[in-house]
FIKOLZA-1660 file (N, C-alpha, C; in steps of 0.1 Angstrom, whole numbers, plus 5000, padded with zeros to 4 digits):
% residues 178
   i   px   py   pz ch aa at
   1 5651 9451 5976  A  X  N
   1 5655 9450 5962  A  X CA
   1 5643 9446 5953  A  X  C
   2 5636 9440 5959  A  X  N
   2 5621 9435 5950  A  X CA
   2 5617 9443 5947  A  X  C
   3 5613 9452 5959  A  X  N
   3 5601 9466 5959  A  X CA
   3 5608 9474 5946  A  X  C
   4 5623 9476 5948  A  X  N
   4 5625 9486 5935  A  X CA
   4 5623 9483 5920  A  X  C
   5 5625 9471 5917  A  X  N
   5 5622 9463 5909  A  X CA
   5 5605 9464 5903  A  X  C
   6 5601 9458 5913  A  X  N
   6 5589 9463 5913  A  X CA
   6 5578 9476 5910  A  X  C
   7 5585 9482 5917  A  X  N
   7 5583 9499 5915  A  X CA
   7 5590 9500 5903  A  X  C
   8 5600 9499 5892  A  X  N
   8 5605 9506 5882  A  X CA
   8 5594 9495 5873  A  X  C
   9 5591 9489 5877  A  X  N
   9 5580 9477 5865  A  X CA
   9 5567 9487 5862  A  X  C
  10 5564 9489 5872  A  X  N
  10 5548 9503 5871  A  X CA
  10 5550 9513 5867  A  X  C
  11 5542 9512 5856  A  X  N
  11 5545 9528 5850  A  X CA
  11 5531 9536 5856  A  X  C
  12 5534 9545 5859  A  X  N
  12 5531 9554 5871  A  X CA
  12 5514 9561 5858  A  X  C
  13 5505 9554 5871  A  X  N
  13 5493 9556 5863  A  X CA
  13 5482 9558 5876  A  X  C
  14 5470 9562 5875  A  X  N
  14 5462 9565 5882  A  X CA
  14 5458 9552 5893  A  X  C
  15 5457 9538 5884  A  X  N
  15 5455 9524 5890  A  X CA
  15 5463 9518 5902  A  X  C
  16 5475 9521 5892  A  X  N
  16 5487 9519 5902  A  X CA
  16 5487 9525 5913  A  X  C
  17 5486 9538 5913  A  X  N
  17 5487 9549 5925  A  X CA
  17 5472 9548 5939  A  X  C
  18 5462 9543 5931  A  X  N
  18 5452 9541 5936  A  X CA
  18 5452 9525 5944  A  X  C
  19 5455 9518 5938  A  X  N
  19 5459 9503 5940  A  X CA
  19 5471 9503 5958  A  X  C
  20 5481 9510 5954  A  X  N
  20 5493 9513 5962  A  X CA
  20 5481 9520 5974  A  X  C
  21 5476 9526 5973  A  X  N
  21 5468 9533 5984  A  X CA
  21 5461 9520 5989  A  X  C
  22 5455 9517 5983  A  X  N
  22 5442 9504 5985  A  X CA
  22 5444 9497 5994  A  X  C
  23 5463 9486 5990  A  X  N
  23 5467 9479 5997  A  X CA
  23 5473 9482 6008  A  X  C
  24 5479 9498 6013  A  X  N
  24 5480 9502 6027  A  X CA
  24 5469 9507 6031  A  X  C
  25 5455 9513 6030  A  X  N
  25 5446 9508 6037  A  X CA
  25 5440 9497 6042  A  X  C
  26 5444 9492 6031  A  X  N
  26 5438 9474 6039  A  X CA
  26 5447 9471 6048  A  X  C
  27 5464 9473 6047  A  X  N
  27 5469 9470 6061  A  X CA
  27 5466 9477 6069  A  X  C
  28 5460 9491 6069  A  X  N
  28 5454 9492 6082  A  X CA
  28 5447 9490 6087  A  X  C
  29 5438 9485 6077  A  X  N
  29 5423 9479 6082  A  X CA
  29 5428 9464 6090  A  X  C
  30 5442 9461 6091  A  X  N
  30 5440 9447 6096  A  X CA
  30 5447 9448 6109  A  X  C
  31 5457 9462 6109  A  X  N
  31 5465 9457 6118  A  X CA
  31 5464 9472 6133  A  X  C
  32 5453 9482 6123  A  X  N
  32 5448 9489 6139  A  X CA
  32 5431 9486 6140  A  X  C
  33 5432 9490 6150  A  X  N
  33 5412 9492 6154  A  X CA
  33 5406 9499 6145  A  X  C
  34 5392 9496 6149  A  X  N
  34 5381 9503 6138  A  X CA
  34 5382 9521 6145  A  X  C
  35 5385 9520 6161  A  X  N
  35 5380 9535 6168  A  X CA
  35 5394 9541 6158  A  X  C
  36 5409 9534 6155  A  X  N
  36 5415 9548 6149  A  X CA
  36 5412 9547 6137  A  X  C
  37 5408 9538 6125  A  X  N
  37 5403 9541 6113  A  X CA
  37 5395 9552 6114  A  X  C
  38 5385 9554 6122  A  X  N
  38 5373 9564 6124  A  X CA
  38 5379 9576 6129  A  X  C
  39 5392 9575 6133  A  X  N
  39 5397 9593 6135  A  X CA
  39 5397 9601 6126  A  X  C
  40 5399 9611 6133  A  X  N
  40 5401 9621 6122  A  X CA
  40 5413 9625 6117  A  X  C
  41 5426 9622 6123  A  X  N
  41 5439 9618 6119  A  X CA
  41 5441 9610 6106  A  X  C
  42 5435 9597 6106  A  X  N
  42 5432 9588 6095  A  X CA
  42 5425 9595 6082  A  X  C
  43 5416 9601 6085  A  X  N
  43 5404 9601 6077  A  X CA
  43 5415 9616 6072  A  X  C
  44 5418 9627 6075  A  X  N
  44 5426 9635 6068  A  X CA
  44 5436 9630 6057  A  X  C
  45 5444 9626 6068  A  X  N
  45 5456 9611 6058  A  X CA
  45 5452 9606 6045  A  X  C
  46 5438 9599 6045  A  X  N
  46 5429 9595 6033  A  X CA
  46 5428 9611 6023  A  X  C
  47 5422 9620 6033  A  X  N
  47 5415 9631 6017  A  X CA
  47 5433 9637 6016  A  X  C
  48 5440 9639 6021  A  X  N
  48 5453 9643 6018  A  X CA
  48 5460 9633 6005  A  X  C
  49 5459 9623 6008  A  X  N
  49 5459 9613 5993  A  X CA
  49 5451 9613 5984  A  X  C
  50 5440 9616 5987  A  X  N
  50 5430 9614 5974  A  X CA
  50 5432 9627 5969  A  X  C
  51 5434 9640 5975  A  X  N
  51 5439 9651 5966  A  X CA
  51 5451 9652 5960  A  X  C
  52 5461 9646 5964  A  X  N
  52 5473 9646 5958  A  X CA
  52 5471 9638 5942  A  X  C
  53 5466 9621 5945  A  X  N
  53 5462 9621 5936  A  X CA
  53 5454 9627 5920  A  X  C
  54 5447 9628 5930  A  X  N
  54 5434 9641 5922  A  X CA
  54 5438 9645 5915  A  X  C
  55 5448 9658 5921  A  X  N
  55 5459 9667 5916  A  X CA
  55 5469 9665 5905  A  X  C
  56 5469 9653 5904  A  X  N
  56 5481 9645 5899  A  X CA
  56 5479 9640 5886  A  X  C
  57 5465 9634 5885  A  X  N
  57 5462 9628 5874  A  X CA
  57 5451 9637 5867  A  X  C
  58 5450 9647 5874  A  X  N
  58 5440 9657 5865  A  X CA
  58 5437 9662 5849  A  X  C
  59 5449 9666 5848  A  X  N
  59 5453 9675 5836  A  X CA
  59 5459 9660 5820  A  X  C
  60 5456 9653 5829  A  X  N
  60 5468 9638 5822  A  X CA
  60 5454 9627 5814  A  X  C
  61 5456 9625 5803  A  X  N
  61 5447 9618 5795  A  X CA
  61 5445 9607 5800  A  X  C
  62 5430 9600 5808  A  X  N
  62 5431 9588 5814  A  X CA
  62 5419 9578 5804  A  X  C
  63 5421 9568 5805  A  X  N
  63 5410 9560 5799  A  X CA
  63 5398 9560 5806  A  X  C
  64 5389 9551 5801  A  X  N
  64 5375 9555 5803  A  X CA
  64 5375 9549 5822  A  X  C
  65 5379 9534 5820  A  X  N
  65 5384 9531 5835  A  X CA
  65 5390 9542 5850  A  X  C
  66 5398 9547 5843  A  X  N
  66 5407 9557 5850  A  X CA
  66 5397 9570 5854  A  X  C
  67 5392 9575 5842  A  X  N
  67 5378 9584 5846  A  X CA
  67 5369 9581 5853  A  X  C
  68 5362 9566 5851  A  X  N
  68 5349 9568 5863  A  X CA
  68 5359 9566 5877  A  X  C
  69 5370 9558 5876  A  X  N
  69 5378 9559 5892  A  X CA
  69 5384 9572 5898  A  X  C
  70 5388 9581 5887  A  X  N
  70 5389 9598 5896  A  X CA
  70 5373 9604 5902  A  X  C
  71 5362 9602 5891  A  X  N
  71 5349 9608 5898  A  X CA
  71 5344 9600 5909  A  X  C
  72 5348 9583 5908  A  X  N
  72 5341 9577 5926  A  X CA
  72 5354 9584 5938  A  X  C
  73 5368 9588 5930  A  X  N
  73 5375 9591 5942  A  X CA
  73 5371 9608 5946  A  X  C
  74 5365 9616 5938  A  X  N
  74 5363 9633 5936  A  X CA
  74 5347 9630 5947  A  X  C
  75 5339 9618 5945  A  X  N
  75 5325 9620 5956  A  X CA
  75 5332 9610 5966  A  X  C
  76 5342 9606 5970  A  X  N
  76 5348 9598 5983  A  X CA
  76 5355 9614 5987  A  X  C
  77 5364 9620 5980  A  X  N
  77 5368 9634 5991  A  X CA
  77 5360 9645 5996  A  X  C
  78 5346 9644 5986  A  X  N
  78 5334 9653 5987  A  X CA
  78 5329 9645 6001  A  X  C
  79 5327 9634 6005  A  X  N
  79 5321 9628 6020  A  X CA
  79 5330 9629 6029  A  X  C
  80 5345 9633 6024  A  X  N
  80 5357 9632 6036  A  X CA
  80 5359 9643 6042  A  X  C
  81 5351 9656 6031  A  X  N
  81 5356 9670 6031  A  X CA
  81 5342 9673 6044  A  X  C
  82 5332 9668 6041  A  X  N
  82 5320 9672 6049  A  X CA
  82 5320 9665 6059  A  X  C
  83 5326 9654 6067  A  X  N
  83 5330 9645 6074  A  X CA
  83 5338 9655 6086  A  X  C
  84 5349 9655 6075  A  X  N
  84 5360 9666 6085  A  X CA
  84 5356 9677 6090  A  X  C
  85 5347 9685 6082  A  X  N
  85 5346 9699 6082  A  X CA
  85 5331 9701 6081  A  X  C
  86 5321 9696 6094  A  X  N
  86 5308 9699 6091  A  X CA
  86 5301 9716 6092  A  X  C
  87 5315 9726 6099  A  X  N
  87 5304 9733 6097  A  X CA
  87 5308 9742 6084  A  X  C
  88 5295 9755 6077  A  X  N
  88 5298 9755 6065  A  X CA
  88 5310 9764 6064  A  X  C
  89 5314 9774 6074  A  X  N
  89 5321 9782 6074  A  X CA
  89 5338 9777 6075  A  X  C
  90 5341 9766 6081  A  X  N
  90 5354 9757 6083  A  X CA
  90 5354 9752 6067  A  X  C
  91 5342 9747 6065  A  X  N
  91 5346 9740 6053  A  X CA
  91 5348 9748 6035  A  X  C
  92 5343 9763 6041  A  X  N
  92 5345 9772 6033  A  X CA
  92 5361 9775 6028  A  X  C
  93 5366 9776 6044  A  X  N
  93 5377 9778 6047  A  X CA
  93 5386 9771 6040  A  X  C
  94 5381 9758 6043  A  X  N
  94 5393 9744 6039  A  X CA
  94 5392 9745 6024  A  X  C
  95 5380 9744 6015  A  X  N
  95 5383 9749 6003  A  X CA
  95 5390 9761 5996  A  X  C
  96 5388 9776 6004  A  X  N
  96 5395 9780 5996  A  X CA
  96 5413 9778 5996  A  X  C
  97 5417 9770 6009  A  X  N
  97 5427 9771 6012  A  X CA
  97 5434 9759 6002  A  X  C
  98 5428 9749 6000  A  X  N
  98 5430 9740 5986  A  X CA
  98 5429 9748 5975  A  X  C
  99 5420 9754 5973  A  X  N
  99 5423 9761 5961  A  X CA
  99 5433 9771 5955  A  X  C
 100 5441 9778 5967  A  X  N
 100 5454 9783 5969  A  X CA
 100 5464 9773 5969  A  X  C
 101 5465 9762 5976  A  X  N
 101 5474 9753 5973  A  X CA
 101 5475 9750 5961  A  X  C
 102 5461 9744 5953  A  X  N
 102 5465 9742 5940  A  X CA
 102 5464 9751 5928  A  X  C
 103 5466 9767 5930  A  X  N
 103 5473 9773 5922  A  X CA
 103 5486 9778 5924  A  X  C
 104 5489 9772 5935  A  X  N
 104 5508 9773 5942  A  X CA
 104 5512 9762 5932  A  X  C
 105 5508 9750 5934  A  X  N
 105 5514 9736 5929  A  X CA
 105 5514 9738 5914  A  X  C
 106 5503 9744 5905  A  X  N
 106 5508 9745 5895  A  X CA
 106 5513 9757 5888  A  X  C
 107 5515 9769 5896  A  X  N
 107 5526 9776 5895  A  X CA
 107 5539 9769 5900  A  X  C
 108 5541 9763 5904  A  X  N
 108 5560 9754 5909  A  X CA
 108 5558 9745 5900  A  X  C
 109 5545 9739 5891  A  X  N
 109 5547 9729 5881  A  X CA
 109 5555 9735 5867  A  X  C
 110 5545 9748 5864  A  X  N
 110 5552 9751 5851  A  X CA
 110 5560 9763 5854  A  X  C
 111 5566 9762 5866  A  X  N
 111 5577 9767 5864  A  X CA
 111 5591 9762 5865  A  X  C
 112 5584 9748 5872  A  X  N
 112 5600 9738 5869  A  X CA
 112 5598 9732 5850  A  X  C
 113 5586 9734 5845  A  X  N
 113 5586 9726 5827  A  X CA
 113 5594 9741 5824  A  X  C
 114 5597 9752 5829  A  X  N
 114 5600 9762 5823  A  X CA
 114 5615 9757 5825  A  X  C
 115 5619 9760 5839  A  X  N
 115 5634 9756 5842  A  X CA
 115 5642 9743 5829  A  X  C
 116 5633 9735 5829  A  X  N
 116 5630 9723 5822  A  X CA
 116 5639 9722 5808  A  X  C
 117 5628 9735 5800  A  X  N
 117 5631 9738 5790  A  X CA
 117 5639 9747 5785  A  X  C
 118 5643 9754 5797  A  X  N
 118 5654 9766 5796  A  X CA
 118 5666 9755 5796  A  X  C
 119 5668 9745 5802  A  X  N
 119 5678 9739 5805  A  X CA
 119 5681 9729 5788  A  X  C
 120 5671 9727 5784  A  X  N
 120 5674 9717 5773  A  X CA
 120 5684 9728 5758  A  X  C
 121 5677 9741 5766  A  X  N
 121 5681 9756 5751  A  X CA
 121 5695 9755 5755  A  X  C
 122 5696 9756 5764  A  X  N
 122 5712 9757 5772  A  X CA
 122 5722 9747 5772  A  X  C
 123 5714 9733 5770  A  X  N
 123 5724 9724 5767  A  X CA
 123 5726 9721 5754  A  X  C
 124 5718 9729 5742  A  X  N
 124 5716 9721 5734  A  X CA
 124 5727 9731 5720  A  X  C
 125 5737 9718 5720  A  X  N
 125 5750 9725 5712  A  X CA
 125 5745 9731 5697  A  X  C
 126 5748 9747 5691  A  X  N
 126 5745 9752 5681  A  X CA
 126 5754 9750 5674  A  X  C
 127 5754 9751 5661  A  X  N
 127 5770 9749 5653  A  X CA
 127 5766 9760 5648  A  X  C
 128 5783 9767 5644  A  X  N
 128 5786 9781 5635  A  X CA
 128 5789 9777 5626  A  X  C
 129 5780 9780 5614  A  X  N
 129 5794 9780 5600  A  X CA
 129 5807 9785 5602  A  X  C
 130 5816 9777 5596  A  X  N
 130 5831 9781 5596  A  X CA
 130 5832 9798 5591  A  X  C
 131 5825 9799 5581  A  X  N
 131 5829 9811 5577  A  X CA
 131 5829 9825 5584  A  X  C
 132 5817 9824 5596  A  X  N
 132 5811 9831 5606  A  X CA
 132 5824 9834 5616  A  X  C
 133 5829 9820 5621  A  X  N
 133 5839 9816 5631  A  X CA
 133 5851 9823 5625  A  X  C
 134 5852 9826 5612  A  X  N
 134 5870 9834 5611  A  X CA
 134 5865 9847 5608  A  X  C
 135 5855 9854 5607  A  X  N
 135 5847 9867 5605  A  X CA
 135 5855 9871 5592  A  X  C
 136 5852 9861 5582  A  X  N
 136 5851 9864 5571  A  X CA
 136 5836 9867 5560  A  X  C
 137 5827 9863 5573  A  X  N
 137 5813 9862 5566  A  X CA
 137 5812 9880 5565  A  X  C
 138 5809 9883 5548  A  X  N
 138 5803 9903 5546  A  X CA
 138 5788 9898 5551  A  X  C
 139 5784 9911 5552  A  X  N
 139 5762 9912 5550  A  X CA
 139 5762 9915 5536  A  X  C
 140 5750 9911 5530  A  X  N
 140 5750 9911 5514  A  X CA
 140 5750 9924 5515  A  X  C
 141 5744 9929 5499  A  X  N
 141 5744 9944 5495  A  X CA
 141 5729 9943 5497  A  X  C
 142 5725 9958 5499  A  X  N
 142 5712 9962 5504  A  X CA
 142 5702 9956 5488  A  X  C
 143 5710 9964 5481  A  X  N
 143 5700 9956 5469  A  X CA
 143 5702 9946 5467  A  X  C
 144 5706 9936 5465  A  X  N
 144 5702 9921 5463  A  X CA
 144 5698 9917 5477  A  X  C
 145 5693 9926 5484  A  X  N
 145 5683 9918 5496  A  X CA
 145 5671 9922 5491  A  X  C
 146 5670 9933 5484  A  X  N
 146 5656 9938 5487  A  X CA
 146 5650 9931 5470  A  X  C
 147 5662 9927 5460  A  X  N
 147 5660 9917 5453  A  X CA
 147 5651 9910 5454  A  X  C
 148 5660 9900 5466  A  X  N
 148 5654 9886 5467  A  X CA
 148 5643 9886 5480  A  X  C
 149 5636 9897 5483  A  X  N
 149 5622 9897 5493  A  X CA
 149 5615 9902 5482  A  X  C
 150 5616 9910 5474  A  X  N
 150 5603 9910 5463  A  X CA
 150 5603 9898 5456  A  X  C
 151 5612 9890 5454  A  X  N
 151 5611 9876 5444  A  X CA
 151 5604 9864 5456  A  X  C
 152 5606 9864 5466  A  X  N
 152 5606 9855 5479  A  X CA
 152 5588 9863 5480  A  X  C
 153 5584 9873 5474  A  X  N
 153 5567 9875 5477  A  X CA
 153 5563 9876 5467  A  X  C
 154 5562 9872 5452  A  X  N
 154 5556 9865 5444  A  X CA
 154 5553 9853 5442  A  X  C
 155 5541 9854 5441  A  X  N
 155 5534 9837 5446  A  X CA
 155 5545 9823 5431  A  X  C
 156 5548 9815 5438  A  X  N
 156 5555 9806 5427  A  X CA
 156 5545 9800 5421  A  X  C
 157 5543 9798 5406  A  X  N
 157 5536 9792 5397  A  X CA
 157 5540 9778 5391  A  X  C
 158 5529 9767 5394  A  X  N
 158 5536 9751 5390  A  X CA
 158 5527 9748 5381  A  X  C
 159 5531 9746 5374  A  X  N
 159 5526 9744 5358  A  X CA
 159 5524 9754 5347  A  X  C
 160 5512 9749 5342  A  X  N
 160 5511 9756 5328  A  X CA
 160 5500 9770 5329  A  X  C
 161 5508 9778 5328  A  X  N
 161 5501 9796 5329  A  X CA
 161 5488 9794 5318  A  X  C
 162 5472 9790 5326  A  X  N
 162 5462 9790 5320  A  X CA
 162 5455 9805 5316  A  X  C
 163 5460 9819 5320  A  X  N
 163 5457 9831 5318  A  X CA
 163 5445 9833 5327  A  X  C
 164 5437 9841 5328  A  X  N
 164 5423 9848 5336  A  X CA
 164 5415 9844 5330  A  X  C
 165 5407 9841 5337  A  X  N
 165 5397 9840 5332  A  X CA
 165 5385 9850 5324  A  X  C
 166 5378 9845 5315  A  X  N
 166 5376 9855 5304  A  X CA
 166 5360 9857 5312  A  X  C
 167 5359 9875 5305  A  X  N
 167 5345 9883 5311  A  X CA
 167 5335 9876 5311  A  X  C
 168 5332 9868 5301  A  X  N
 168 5317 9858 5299  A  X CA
 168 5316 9850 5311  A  X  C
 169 5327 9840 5316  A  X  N
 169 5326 9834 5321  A  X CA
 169 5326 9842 5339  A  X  C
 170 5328 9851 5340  A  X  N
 170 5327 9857 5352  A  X CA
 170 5316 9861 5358  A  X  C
 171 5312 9863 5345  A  X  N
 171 5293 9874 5347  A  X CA
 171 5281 9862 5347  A  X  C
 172 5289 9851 5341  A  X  N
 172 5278 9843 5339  A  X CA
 172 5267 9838 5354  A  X  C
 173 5253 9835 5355  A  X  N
 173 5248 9835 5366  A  X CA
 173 5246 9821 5365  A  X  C
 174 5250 9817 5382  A  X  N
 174 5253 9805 5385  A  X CA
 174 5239 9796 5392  A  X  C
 175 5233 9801 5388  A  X  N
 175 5215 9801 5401  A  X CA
 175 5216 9814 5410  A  X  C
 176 5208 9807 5422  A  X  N
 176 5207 9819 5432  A  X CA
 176 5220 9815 5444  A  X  C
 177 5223 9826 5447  A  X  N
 177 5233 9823 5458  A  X CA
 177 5229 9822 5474  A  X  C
 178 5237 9816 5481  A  X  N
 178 5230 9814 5495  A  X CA
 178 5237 9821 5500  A  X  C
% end
């Protein structure tokens, strides 16, 4: 009951998410050996989180704090990536295959903002004028449409009609022009 409490208290930010990682590494730093820290099991586990994160807080406006903590966590997955994958051709591999993941992930991202937004058009109640609803509404007459589009594209005038300006003052030379 705490933890949820807890958890709805954090608003879900790079610190927090980083922090939450921190303090389950440190339990595992206390409660297995140094030989499985140093696996490669573990050490995946790690760059599989630091990309998700990565991933997560990328695109999302962070403070100055929050920035230098994605670039020390972007050269911690750059030592985890060459770690895991020393030779250059594996490690070729493993990148491009992230880089596929993460145009999957944000193709499924904006296409659930799409779902998203399709769903809000869908829920979102229109009202009919009454008049529409008993199909009493005519279409105007063609001329007073084409009326009121030539009146609707003359510029509207607020104030006082000062006239054109007069030929002297047009021709007159202002210096040199740049």
């Amino acid at each position: 009951m705490e933890y949820t409490l807890e958890k709805q208290g954090n608003p879900k930010t790079l610190f927090n998410d980083f922090g939450q990682w921190s303090r389950l590494e440190e339990y595992f730093t206390k409660q297995l050996s140094q030989k499985d820290l140093q696996s490669r099991r573990f050490r995946n586990m790690k760059l599989r989180q630091y990309n998700q994160m990565i991933r997560l807080y990328s695109g999302v406006g962070l403070t100055q704090d929050e920035q230098a903590l994605m670039t020390v966590m972007k050269f911690q997955r750059g030592s985890l990536v060459r770690s895991l994958y020393p030779g250059l051709l594996s490690r070729i591999f493993y990148l491009v295959s992230k880089g596929v993941d993460n145009l999957l992930f944000y193709n499924k991202e904006m296409e659930r903002v799409k779902m998203a937004s399709d769903q809000r058009i869908i829920n979102t109640k229109i009202s009919i004028p009454q008049n529409l609803q008993e199909g009493s509404l005519k279409p105007p007459s063609s001329q007073s449409t084409a009326e009121e589009q030539a009146n609707s594209l003359n510029q509207k005038r607020y104030g006082a009609d000062l006239g054109s300006r007069s030929q002297s003052e047009q021709q007159r030379n202002h210096g040199p022009s740049m």
